[in-house]
TIRO-2110 file (N, C-alpha, C; in Angstrom, 1 decimal):
// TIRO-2110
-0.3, 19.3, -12.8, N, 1, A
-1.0, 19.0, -11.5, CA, 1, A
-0.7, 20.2, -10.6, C, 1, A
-1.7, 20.6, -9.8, N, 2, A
-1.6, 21.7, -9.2, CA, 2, A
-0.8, 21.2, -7.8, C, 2, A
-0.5, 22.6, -7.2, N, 3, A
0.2, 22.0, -5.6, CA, 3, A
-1.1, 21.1, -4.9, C, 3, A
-2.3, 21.8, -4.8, N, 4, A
-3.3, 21.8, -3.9, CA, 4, A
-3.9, 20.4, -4.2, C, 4, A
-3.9, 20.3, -5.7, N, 5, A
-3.8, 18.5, -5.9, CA, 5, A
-3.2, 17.5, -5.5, C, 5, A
-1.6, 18.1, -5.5, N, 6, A
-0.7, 17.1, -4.8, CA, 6, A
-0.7, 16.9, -3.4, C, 6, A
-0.7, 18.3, -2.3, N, 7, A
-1.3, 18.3, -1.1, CA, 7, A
-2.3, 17.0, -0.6, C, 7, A
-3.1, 17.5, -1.7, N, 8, A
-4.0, 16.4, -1.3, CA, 8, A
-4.2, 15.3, -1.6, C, 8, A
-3.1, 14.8, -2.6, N, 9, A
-3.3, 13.2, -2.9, CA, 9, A
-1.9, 12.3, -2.1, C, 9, A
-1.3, 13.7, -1.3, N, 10, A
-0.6, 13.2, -0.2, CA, 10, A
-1.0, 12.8, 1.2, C, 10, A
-1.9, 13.7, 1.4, N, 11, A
-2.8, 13.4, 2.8, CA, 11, A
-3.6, 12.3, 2.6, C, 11, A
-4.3, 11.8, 1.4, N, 12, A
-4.9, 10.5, 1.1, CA, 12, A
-3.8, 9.6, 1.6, C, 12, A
-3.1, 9.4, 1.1, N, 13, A
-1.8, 8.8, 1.1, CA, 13, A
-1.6, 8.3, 2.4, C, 13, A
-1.2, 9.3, 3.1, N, 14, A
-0.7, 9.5, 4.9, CA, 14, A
-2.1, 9.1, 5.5, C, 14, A
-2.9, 9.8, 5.1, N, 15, A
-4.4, 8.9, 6.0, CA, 15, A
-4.5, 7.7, 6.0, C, 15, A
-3.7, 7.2, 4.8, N, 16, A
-4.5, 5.5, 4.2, CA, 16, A
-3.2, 4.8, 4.9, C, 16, A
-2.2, 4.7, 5.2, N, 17, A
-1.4, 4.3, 5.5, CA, 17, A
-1.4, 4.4, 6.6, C, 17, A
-1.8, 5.3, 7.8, N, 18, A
-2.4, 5.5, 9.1, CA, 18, A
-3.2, 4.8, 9.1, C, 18, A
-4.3, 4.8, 8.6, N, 19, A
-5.7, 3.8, 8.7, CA, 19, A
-5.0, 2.3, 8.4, C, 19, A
-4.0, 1.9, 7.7, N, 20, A
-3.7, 0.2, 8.0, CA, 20, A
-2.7, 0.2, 9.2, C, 20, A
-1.8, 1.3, 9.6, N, 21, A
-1.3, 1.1, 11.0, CA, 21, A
-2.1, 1.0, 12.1, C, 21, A
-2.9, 1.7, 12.4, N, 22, A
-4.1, 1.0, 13.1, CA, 22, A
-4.9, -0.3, 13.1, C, 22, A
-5.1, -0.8, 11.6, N, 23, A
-5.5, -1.7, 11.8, CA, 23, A
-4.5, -3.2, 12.2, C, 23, A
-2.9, -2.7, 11.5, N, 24, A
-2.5, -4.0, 12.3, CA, 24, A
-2.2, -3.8, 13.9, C, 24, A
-2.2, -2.4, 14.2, N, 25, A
-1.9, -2.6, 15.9, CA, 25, A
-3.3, -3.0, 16.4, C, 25, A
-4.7, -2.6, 15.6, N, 26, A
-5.4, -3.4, 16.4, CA, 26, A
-5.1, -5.1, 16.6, C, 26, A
-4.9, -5.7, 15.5, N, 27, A
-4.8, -6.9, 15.1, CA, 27, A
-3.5, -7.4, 16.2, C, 27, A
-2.7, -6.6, 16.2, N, 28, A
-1.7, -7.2, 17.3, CA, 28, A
-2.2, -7.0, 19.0, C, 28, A
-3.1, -5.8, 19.4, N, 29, A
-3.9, -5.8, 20.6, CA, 29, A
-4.8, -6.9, 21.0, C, 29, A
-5.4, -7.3, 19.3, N, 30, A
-6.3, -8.6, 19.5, CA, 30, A
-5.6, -10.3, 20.0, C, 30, A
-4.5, -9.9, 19.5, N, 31, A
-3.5, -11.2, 19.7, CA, 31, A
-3.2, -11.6, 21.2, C, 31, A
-2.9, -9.9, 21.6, N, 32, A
-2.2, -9.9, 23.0, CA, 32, A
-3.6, -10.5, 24.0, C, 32, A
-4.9, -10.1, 23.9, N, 33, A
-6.0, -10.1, 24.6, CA, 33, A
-6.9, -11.5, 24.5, C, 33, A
-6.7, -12.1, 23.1, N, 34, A
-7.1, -13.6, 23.0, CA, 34, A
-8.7, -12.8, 22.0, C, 34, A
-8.4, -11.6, 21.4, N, 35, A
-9.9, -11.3, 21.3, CA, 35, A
-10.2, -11.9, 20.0, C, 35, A
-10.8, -11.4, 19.0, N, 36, A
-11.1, -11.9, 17.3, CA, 36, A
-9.9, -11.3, 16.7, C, 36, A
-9.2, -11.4, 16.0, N, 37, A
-8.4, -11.2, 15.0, CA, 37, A
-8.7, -10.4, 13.8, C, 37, A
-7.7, -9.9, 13.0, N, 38, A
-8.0, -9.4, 11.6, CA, 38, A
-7.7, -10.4, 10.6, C, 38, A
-8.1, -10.9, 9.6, N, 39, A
-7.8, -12.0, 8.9, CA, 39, A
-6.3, -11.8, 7.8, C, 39, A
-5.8, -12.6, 8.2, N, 40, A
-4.7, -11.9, 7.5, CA, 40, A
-4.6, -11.6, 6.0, C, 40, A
-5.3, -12.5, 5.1, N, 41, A
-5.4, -12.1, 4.1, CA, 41, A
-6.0, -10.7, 3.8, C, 41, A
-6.7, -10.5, 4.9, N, 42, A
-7.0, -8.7, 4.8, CA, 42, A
-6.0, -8.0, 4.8, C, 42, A
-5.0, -8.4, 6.0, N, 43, A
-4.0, -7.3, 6.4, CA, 43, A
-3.3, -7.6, 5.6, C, 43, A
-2.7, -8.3, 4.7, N, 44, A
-2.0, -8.0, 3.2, CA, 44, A
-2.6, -7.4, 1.8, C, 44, A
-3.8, -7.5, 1.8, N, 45, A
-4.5, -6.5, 0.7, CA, 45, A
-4.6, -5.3, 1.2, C, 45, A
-4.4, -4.9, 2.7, N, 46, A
-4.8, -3.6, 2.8, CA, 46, A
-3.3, -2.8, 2.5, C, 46, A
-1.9, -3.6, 2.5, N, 47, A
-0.9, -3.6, 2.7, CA, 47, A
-0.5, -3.3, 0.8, C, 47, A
-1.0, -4.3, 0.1, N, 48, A
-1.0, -4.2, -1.4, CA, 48, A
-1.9, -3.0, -1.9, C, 48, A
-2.8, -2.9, -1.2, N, 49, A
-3.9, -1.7, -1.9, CA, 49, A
-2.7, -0.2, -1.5, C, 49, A
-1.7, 0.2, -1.1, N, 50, A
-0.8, 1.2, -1.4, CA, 50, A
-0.7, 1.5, 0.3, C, 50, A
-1.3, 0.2, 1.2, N, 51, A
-0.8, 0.4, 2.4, CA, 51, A
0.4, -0.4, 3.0, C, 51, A
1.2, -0.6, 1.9, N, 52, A
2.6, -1.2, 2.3, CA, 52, A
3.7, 0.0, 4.1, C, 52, A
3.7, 1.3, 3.6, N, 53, A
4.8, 1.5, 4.4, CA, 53, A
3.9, 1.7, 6.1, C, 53, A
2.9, 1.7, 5.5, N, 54, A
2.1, 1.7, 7.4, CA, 54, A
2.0, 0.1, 8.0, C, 54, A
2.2, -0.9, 6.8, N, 55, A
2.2, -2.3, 7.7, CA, 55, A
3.2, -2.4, 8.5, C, 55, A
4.6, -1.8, 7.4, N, 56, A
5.6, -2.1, 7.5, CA, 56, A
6.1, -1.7, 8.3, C, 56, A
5.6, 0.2, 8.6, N, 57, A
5.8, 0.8, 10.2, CA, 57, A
4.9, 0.0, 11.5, C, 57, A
3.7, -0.4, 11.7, N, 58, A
3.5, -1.1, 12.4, CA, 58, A
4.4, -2.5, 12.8, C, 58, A
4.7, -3.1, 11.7, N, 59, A
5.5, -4.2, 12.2, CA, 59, A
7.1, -4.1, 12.5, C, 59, A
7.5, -2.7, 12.5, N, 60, A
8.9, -2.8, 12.9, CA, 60, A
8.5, -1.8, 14.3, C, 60, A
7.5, -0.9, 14.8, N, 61, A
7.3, -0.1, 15.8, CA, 61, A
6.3, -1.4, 16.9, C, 61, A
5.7, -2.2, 16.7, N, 62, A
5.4, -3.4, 17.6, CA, 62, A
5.2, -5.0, 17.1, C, 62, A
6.2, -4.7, 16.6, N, 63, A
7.3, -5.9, 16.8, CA, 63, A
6.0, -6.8, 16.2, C, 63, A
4.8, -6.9, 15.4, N, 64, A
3.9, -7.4, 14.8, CA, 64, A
3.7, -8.3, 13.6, C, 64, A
3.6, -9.5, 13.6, N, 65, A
3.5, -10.2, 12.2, CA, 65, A
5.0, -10.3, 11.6, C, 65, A
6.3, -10.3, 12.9, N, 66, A
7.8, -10.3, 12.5, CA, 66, A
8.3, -11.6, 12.0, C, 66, A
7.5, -12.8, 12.2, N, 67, A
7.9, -14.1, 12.3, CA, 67, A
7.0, -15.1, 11.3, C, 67, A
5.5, -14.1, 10.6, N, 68, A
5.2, -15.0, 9.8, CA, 68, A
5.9, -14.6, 8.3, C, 68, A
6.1, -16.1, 7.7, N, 69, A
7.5, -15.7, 6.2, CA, 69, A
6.3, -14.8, 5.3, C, 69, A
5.0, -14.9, 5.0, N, 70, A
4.6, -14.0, 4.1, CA, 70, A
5.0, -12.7, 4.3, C, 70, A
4.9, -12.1, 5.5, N, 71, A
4.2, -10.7, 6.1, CA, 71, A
6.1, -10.1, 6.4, C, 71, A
7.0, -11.1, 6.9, N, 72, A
8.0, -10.8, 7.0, CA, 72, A
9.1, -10.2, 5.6, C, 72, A
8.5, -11.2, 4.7, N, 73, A
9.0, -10.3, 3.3, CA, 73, A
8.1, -9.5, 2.6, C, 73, A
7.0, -9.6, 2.6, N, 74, A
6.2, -8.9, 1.8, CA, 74, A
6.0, -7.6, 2.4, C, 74, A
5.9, -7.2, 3.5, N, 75, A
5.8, -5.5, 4.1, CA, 75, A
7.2, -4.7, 4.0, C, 75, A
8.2, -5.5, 4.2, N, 76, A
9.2, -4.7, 3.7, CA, 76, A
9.3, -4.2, 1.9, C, 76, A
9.2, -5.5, 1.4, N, 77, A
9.4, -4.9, -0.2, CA, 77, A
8.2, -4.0, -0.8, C, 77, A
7.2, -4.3, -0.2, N, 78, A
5.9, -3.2, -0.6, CA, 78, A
6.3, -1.9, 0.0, C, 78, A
6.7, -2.0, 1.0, N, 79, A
6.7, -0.1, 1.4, CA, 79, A
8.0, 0.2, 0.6, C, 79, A
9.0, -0.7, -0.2, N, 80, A
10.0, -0.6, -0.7, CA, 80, A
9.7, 0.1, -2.1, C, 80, A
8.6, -0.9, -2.9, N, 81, A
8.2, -0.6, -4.2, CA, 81, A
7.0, 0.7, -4.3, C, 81, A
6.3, 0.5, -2.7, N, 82, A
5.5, 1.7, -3.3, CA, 82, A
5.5, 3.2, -3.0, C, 82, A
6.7, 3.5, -1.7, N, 83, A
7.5, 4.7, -1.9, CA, 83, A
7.9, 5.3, -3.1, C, 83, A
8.9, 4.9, -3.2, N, 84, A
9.2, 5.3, -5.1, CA, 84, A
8.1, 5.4, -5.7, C, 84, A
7.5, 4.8, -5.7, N, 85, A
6.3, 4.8, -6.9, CA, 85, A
5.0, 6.0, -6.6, C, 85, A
5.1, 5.9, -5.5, N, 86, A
4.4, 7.0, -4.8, CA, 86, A
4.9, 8.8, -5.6, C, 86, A
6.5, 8.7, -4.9, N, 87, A
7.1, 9.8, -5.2, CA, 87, A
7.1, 9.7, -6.9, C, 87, A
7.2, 8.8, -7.6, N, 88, A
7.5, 9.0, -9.2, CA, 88, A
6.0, 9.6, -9.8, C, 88, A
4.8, 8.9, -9.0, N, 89, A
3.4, 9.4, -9.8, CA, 89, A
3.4, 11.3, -9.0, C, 89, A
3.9, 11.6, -8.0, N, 90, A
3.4, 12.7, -7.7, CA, 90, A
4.3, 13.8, -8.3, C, 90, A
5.7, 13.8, -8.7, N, 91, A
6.5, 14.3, -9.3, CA, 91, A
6.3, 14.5, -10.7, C, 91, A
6.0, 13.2, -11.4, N, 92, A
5.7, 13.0, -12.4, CA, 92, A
4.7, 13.0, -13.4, C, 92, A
3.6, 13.6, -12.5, N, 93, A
1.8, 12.5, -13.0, CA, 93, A
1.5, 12.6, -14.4, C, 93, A
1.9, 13.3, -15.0, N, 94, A
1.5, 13.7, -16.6, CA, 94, A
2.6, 12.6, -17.6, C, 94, A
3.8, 12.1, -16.7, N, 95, A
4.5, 11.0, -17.6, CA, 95, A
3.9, 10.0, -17.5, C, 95, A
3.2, 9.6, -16.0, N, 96, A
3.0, 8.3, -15.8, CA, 96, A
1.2, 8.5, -16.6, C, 96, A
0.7, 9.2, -16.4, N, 97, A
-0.8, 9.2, -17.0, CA, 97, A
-0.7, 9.0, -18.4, C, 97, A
0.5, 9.3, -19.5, N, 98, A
0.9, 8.8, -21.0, CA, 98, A
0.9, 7.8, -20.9, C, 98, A
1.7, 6.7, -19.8, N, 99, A
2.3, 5.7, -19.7, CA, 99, A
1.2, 4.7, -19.5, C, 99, A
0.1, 5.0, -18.8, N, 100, A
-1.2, 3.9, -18.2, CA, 100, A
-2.1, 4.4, -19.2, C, 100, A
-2.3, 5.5, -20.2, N, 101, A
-2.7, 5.7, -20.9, CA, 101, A
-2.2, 4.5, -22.3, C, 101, A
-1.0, 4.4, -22.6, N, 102, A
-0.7, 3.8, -23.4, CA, 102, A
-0.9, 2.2, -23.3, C, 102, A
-0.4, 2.3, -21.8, N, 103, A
-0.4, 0.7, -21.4, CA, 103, A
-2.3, 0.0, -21.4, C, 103, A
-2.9, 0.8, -22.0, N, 104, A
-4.8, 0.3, -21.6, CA, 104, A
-4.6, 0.2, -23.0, C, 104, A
-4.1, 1.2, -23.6, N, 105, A
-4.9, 1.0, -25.1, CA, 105, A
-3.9, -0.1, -25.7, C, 105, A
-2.4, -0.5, -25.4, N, 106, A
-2.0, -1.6, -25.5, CA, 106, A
-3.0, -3.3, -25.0, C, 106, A
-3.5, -3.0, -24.0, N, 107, A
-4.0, -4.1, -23.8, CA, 107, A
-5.3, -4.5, -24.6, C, 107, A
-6.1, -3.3, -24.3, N, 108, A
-7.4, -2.7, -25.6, CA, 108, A
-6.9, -3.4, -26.3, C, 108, A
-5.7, -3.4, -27.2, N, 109, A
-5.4, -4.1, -28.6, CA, 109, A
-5.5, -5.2, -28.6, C, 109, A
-4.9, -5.9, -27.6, N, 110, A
-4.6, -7.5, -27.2, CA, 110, A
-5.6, -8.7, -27.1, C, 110, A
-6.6, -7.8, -26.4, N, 111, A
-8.1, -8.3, -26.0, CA, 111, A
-9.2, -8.0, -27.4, C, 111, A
-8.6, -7.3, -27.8, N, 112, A
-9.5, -7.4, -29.2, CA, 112, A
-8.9, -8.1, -31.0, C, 112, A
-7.4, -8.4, -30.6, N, 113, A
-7.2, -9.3, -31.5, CA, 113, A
-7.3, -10.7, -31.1, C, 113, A
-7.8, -11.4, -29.3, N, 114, A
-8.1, -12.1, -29.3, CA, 114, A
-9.6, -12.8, -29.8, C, 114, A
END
């Protein structure tokens, strides 16, 4: 993988994780104002879709979604599990591309000896 690939599948990264800090400080502006809300089930998929460490920075920089038990454990251990994981696919990409490589045609197998 080239630098200029990595560069840029870092800025994806940083953009996408910006883009759910925004959306929970809107969601917590909406709160303060009585306006419409973001539904939460969104703000945890956007949080699982590899926007764990921006929920997790919104909710420890305004104090957001600190008190509900899903959102209180689940944004910590996702920005937990998908840092590393982040850093292991960018470091690594050609181990982990074997690895999801292997892991499909594993499944491939599974689904067709059922």
């Amino acid at each position: 993988m080239t630098s200029q690939t990595m560069l840029t599948l870092i800025a994806i990264l940083v953009l996408w994780n910006v883009i759910v800090f925004c959306v929970y400080a809107y969601d917590k502006t909406a709160a303060r104002e009585g306006a419409r809300r973001v539904r939460e089930d969104t703000l945890i998929t956007l949080a699982v879709l590899g926007g764990g460490p921006g929920a997790w920075a919104c909710q420890k920089v305004l104090r957001h979604k600190t008190r509900k038990p899903p959102f209180r454990i689940l944004l910590p251990a996702l920005a937990l599990i998908q840092l590393p994981l982040a850093v292991i696919c960018l470091v690594f990409p050609q181990a982990v591309l074997a690895w999801l490589r292997s892991l499909l045609n594993l499944l491939s197998g599974l689904l067709q000896n059922s």
